[in-house]
Each structure stands twice: as structure tokens, then as C-alpha cells.
C-alpha positions in Angstrom: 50.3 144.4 66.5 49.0 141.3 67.4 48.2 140.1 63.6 52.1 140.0 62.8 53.4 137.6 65.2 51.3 135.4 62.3 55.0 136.3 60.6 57.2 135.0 63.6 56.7 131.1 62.2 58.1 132.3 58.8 61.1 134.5 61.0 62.1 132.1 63.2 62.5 129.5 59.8 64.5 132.5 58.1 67.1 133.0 61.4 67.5 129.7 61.4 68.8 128.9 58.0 70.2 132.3 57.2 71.9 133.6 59.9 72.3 129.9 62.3 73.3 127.7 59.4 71.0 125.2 60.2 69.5 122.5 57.8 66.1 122.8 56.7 64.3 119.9 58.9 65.4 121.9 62.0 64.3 125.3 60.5 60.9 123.9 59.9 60.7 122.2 63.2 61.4 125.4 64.8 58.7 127.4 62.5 56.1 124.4 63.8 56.7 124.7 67.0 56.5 128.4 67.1 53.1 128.2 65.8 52.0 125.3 68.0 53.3 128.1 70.9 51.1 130.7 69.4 48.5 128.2 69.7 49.1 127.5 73.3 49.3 131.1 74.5 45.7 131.5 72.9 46.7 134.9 70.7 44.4 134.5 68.3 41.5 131.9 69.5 41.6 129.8 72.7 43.5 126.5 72.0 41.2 123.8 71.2 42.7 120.5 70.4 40.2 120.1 67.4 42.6 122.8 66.2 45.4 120.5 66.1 43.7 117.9 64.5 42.3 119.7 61.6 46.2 121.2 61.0 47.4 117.5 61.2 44.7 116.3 59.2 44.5 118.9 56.4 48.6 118.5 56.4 48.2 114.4 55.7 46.3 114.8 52.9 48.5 117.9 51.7 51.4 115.5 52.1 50.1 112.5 50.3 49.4 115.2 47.8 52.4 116.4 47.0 54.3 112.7 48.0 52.0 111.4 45.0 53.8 113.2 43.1 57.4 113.9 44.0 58.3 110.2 45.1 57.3 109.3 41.5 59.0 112.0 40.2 62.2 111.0 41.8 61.7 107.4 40.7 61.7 108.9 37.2 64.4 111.2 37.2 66.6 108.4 38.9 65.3 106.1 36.2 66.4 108.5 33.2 70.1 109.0 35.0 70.5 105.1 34.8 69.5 104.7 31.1 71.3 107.7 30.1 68.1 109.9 29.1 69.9 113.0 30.2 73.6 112.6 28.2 71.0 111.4 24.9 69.6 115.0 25.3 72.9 116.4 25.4 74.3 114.5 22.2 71.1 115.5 20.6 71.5 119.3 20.9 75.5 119.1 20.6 74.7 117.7 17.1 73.3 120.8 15.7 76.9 122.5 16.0 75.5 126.0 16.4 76.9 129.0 17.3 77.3 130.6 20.4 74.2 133.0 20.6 71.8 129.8 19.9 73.7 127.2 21.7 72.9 129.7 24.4 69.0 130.3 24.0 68.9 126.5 22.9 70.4 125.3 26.5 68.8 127.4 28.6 65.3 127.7 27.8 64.9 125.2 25.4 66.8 121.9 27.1 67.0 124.1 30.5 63.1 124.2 30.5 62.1 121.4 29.8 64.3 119.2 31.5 63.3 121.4 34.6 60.1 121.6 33.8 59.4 117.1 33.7 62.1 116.4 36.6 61.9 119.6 39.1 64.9 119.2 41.9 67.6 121.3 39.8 68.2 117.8 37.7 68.4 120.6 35.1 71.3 121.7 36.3 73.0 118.9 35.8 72.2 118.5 31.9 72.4 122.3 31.0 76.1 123.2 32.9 77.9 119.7 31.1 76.4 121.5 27.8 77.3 125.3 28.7 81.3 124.2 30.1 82.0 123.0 26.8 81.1 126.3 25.4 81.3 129.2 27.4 83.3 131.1 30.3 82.9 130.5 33.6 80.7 133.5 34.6 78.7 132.9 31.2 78.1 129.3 32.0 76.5 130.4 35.7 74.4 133.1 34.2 73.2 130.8 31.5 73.1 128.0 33.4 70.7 130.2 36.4 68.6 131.5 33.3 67.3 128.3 32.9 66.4 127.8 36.4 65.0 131.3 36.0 61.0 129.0 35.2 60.4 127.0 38.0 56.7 128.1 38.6 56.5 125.4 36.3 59.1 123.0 37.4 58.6 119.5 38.3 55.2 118.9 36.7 53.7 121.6 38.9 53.4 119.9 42.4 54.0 123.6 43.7 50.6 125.1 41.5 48.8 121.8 42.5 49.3 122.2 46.2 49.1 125.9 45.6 45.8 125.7 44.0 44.0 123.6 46.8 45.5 125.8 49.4 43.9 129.1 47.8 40.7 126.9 46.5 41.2 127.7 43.2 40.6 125.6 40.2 44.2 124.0 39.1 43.2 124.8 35.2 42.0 129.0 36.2 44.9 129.5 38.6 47.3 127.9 35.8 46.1 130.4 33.4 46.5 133.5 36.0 50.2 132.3 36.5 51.0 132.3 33.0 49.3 135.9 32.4 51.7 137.0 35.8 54.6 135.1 34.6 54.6 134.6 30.9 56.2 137.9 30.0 59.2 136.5 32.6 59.2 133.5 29.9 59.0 136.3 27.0 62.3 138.2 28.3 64.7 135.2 29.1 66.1 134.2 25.6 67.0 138.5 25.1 68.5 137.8 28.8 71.1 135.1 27.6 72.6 137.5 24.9 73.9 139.7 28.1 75.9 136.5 28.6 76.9 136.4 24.9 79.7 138.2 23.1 79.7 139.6 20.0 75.7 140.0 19.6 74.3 141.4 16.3 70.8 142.3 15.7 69.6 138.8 14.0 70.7 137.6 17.3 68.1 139.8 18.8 65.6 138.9 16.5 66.4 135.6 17.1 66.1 136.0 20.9 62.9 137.6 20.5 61.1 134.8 18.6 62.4 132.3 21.3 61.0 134.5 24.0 57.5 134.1 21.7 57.7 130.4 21.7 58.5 129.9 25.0 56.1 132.7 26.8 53.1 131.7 23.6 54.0 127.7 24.0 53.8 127.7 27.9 50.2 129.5 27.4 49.0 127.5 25.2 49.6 124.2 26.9 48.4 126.0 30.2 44.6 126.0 28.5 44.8 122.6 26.4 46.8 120.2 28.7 47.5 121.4 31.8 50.5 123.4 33.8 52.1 119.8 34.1 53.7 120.1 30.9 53.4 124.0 30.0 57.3 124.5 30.6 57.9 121.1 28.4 55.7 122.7 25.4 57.7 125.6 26.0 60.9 124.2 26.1 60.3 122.1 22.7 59.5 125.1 20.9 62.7 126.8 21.6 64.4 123.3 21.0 62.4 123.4 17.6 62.7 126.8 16.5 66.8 126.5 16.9 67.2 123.3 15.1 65.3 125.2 11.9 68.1 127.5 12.1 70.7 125.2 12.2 72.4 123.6 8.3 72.5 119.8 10.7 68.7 119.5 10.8 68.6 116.1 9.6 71.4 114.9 11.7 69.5 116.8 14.9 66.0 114.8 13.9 67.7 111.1 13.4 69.2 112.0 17.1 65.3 112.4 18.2 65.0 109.1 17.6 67.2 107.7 20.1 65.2 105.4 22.2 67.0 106.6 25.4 64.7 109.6 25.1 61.7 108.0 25.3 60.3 108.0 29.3 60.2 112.0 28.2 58.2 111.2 25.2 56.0 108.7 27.0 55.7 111.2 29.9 54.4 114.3 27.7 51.9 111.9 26.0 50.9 110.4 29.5 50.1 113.7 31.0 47.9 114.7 28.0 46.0 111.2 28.2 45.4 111.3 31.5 43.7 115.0 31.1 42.0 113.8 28.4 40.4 111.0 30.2 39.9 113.4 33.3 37.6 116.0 31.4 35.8 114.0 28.4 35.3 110.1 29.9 32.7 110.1 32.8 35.2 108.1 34.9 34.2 108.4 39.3 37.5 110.2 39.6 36.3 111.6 43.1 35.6 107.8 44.3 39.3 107.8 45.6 38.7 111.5 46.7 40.2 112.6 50.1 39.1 115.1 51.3 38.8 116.6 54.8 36.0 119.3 53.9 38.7 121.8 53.9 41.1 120.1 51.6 41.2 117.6 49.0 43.7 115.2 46.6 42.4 113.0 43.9 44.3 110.6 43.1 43.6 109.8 40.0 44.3 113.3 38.7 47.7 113.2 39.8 50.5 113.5 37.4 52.1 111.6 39.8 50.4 108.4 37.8 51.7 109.5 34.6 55.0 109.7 35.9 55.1 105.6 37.0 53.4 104.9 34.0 56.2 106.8 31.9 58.8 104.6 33.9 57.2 101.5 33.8 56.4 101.2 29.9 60.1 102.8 29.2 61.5 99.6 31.3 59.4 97.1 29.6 60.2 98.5 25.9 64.0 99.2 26.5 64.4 96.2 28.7 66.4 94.4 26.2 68.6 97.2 24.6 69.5 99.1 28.0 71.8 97.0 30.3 72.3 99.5 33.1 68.7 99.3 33.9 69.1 95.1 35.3 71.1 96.7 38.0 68.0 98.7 38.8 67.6 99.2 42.4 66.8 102.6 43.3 64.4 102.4 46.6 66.6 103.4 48.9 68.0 106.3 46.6 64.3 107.5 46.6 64.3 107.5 50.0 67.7 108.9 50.9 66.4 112.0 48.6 62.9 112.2 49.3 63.1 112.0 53.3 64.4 115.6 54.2 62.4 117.2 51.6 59.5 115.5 52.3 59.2 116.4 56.5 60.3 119.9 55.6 57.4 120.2 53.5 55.1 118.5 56.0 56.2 121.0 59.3 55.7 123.9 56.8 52.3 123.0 56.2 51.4 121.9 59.8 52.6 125.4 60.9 50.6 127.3 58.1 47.6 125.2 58.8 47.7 125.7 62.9 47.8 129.3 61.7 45.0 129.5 59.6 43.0 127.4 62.4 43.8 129.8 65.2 42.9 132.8 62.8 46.4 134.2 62.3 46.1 133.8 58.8 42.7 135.9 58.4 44.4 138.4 61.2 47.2 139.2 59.2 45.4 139.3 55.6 43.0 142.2 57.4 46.0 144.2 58.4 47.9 144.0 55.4 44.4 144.3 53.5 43.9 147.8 55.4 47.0 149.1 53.7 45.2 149.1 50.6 45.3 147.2 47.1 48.8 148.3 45.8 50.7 148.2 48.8 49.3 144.4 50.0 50.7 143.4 46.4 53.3 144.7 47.5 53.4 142.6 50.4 52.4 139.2 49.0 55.4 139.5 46.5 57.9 140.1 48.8 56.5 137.5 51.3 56.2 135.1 48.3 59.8 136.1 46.8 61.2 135.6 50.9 59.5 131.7 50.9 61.3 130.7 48.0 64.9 132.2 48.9 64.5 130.9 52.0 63.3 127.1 51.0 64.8 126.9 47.8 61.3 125.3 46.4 58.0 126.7 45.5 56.2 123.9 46.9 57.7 124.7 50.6 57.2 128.7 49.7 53.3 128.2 48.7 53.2 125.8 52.0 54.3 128.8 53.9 52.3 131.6 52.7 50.1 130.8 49.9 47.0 130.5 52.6 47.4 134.3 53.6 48.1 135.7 49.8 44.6 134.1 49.0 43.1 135.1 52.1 44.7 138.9 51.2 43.6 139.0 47.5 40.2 137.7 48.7 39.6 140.9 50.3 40.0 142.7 47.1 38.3 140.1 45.1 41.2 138.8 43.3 42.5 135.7 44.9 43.6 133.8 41.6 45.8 137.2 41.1 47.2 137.9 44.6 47.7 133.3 44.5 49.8 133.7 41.4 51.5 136.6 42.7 52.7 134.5 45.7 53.1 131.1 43.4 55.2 133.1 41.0 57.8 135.4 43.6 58.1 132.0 45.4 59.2 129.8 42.1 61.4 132.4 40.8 63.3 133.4 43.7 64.0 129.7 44.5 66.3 129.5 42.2 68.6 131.9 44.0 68.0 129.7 47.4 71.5 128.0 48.6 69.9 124.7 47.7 70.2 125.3 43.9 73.3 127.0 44.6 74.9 124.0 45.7 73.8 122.2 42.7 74.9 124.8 40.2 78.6 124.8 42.1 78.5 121.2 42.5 77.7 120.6 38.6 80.9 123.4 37.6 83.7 121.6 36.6 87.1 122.6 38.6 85.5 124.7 41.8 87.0 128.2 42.0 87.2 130.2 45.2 85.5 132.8 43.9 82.1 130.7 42.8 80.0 131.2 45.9 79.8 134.9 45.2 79.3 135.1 41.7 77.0 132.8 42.1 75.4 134.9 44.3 75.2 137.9 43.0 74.5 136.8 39.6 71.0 134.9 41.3 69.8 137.9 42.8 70.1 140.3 40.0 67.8 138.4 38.2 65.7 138.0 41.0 65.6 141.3 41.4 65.2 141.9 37.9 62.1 139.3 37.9 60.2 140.8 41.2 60.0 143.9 39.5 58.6 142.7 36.6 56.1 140.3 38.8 55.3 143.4 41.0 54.1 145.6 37.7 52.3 142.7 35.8 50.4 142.1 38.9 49.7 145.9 39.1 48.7 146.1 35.4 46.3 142.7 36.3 44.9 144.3 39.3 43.3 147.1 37.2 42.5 145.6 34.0 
């Protein structure tokens, strides 16, 4: 039918980096100019230039969007490598000395979390496999190490639910709710999941496991209604953190480590966030007088976290200025750049060609025929679609760029779009973390490459994303009809 070749974007993008090896710029360029052919043969609607220039419009403003917020973020993550926030996280939780069932929970969705969850990028990665080597076996250390990444619906401060949310014109603060009720019992399960990569369990282990899973799962929740999806996986993440360290006989030692001033751009950053959203909703600021907005579309500026993140780097520089030496040699621009470049285009020809799409009418096409399958099996369909973005793209911000449009436009027919949105927000961040981008940053982080990494890193990624779609696939079920 006519209505799927709305799909041969998304398949040319998938032959291209699975099967021709090539990099993700040239994938996305090739999706774009499918759907700029698709366009020109008139398949869906004649072409009309004012086509193209509401795609390339909407797509500016989706950029600056999501640029607003990952540039910063980059400039902070790069900033807390150069002061040494990351190893001060480490020493903190080495100094608890616990044993191996809590180191395990502890790294990967306490520190995992929330390292992931204020830095996006796999930077977690980097902190969580240093702590996991000095503990654990090689296959141990990958599954633990992939648990962590197992969360990143909430990763990087939520630039994927942000530019999710104003794709499927839902309210950030409703649609962040919606994807904690379809992912939160994903956060419940993952402490019980590290104990598979754990010998010698016993059932206070479990116990324990199950009380990290209600911190995590009830802490992410929580800080989704009172402050904001930015920093629901931080909350999260601290809980665990917290809920460990009361186990542990060093607790004093663990809370003098706290205070290590090399920490403090994530302090300032959690506190940031939450000022910022409390000056949003209670002080009658014109927050829509920078508004930009193409009717269709819309950023405001001054709700982006993307401001809390410069803040967070800017006071960290001014008060550690004079006990921090690395930071003089400070120059970081064209890192920012070198990082920020590839990611940055990818994400912009995914959006042009999903824009184009939903100009032409692809997008409503396809929703009607998948619609006309009924409720269940167009679930169905936005999961897999959603779960095939993020393998694919390795990010949840490309994945929503690439279908989010047509999983709102799908659950609109049923009057759920916040459901069938989170549905596609959630199958996309998940299965990300089984995308060969993060696998290159998990082998990369392993000390002493073995042959045999690729593949167990492989297969270990996709049994938990299998494990996770079916999960996502009968929550969203169970939401559907409640």
C-alpha cells in the first residue's frame, strides 16, 4: 500500500547503517533525501514548496531545541572530566567497602543512573565500568555495566521527552508522568536484574534488591510530578545511592566523601533545575516573550534545562577557581564541537525527513492504516517501530525524531496519544542502549579488549531489550484499558 512507503525513510536509514556500514550522517542524509523524493513524485499531496519550508522551518526551531540543550550539556560533562567530578564519585562509593551484591545495585542504578541521567552520551559508562573492573568478571561487569544504561528515557536531562513532547503536542509535565507509569516498573525490576550477574545471592539480597527497585521506580515518580523529568533519574539514582550507604558499617566515612567539592556542578545542577521550575510555574515571569514558535512547533528558551546546565558550570568555575588547577587549562570549544557536530546534523536530517512526511500527509496515511488494525495490534506497532529507532540511532532523541510524529498521530485515533507517545519515547530510550554507539563506549571503557567482547556484548544488550519490550508492550496494554 501506498501508506507504507511513509516507512521507506526509516528503511533506507536502517540498510544503511546495518547492513552498508555506513556512519550516521550519511544514513540520515539518505533517509532525507528519500523523503524529499517522496515529496517530489507527489505520493501523498502534490509538492508544494511551502511544504519544504514549513519541514525546514519546524526542523530549525526543533534543532535550536534540542542544541539548547545538548551543547550545554556537553560543555558540562567536559567541564566535570577536567575537575575530576567523575573519579570524586568513584572514590565516594569505593569508600563504603561493600559487598558484592550492593556494590552491584549501588553502581548500576544508583551511580549508573544518575550520572546517566545529568550527562546523557554514555559518559555513564565511563564512571560505572572503572568501578565494576575492580570488582567483577568480565561478563558481570558488561551486564552490570548495560543495566545501568538500561534508563535512558531519562538520560541527559530529558532532551529526548522535551523534543518528544512538542512533536506529539503534549504537555512536557503529563507526558512525563505517562512515561514513568509505562516505564517505572522497568526502574522497579533492574536492581533484582543485577543479582543474575551476582554470585552467591541469598534472600536479604533480594530483599535488598527489591527496596532499591522501590526507590528508584518511587523516586523517579516522584520527581516526575514535583520537579520535572530533567532530574527524575538523578532523584532516582540518589536514593539507591542512599539506601546502600545505610547498609554499609563506613557511613560516616561515605558522608565526609559527599563533601568533596569536586562534586559540586552535580549539586549545583539538581538545585538549578529545581529553581528554574520553580520560577517557571509560581513567578509570573513573560517566559513566552523569547518564544519561537512556527504555529506548529515551539522552544522556550527560558524553560530549557539547557540554562541550568551553563549556570551549573559557570558558578562551579567561579567557586573552585582557586582549589582546581586543571580547570586554568580550560579550553574546551572545539571539543564541543568536535562531539556535538555529527550528532547534531544527524538529528537535524531525521527531523527534516519526519517533518517533509508529516507535511505531505505520510504521517496521517500511515497512522490510519496501522490504526485500522485495531487498538492492540497498532501498540504493537508503535513499540516495535519505537524499539527499531533507538537500535538503529543509538539515542532517543534521533528515535522520537524519527517516529514519535506517527505514534502520536496513531494513539490519537484511539484517544490515547500521551500513551501510544510514551510507548514510542520509552521502546526508543531503552533499546538505545543496545545501538553499536553505546557498544563502542562500553568496549572502549573495558579494560584489556578480548576478541570475544563484540558478541557478548551483543547478546547480553538484546536480552534485556527483549526482556524490556515485553514488559513495555504489557504495561502499555494494561494502560490502554484501565
Amino acid at each position: 500500500m501506498i501508506a507504507f512507503s511513509a516507512l521507506l525513510p526509516c528503511a533506507t536509514i536502517v540498510l544503511a547503517i546495518l547492513i552498508l556500514r555506513q556512519t550516521a550522517v550519511r544514513a540520515a542524509l539518505a533517509g532525507a533525501s528519500v523523503a524529499v523524493l517522496l515529496w517530489a513524485l507527489g505520493h501523498f499531496s502534490s509538492p508544494n514548496f511551502s511544504q519544504i519550508g514549513n519541514a525546514l522551518f519546524d526542523t530549525l526551531i526543533l534543532q535550536i531545541m534540542v542544541a539548547a540543550i545538548m551543547l550545554p550539556g556537553l560543555f558540562f560533562v567536559e567541564y566535570c572530566e577536567r575537575i575530576g567530578a567523575p573519579a570524586a564519585m568513584a572514590e565516594t562509593i569505593e569508600e563504603l567497602n561493600l559487598d558484592p551484591v550492593s556494590a552491584a545495585i549501588v553502581i548500576s542504578t544508583g551511580v549508573g543512573v544518575l550520572v546517566e541521567s545529568l550527562t546523557g552520551f554514555g559518559v555513564s559508562l565511563l564512571v560505572t565500568v572503572p568501578l565494576l573492573s575492580r570488582r567483577f568478571k568480565r561478563h558481570q561487569i558488561i551486564g552490570l555495566a548495560l543495566i545501568g544504561m538500561c534508563l535512558m528515557p531519562w538520560g541527559a536531562l530529558g532532551v529526548a521527552a522535551h523534543l518528544g513532547s512538542e512533536l506529539a503536542n503534549l504537555n512536557i509535565d503529563n507526558f512525563s508522568m505517562m512515561i514513568w507509569a509505562v516505564s517505572g516498573p522497568i526502574a522497579l525490576i533492574l536492581p533484582a536484574l543485577c543479582l543474575f550477574f551476582v554470585p552467591s545471592r541469598s534472600l536479604s539480597d533480594v530483599w535488598l534488591a527489591l527496596c532499591a527497585g522501590l526507590f528508584l521506580s518511587g523516586g523517579i515518580g516522584i520527581a516526575s510530578y514535583y520537579g520535572g523529568i530533567e532530574i527524575a533519574g538523578a532523584i532516582g539514582g540518589i536514593l539507591v545511592i542512599v539506601l546502600i550507604a545505610l547498609t554499609s558499617p563506613r557511613q560516616p566515612e561515605f558522608w565526609t566523601k559527599l563533601s568533596n567539592r569536586k562534586l559540586l556542578p552535580y549539586y549545583l545542577l539538581i538545585v538549578l533545575v529545581l529553581t528554574q521550575k520553580f520560577v517557571m510555574v509560581f513567578l509570573p515571569l513573560p517566559e513566552r516573550l523569547l518564544e519561537i514558535s512556527s504555529g506548529r512547533v515551539m522552544f522556550l528558551p527560558l524553560a530549557s534545562p539547557g540554562l541550568s546546565l551553563l549556570s551549573a558550570v559557570l558558578i562551579s568555575f567561579l567557586l573552585l577557581k582557586n582549589e582546581v588547577k586543571e580547570q586554568t587549562k580550560l579550553s574546551i570549544s572545539p571539543i564541543i564541537v568536535q562531539r556535538s557536530w555529527r550528532p547534531l546534523v544527524t538529528i537535524f536530517l531525521f527531523l527534516l525527513g519526519a517533518r517533509l512526511l508529516v507535511e505531505i500527509g505520510a504521517t496521517h496515511e500511515l497512522s490510519g492504516v496501522i490504526s485500522s488494525s485495531g487498538a492492540i495490534t497498532s501498540l504493537s506497532a508503535v513499540i516495535v517501530l519505537g524499539a527499531l529507532s533507538g537500535f538503529v540511532t543509538g539515542s532517543g532523541v534521533a528515535g522520537n525524531a524519527l517516529f514519535m510524529t506517527s505514534a502520536a498521530a496513531t494513539g490519537l485515533n484511539f484517544d490515547s496519544t500521551a500513551l501510544f507517545s510514551s510507548l514510542q519515547h520509552s521502546s526508543a530510550g531503552h533499546t538505545a542502549m543496545a545501538a553499536l554507539p553505546v557498544s563502542a563506549i562500553l568496549l572502549a571503557a573495558l579494560p584489556h579488549r578480548l576478541p570475544g567482547d563484540d558478541q557478548r556484548v551483543m547478546r547480553t544488550s538484546l536480552s534485556l531489550s527483549v526482556l524490556i519490550l515485553f514488559m513495555i508492550h504489557f504495561t502499555g496494554i494494561l494502560l490502554f484499558y484501565l
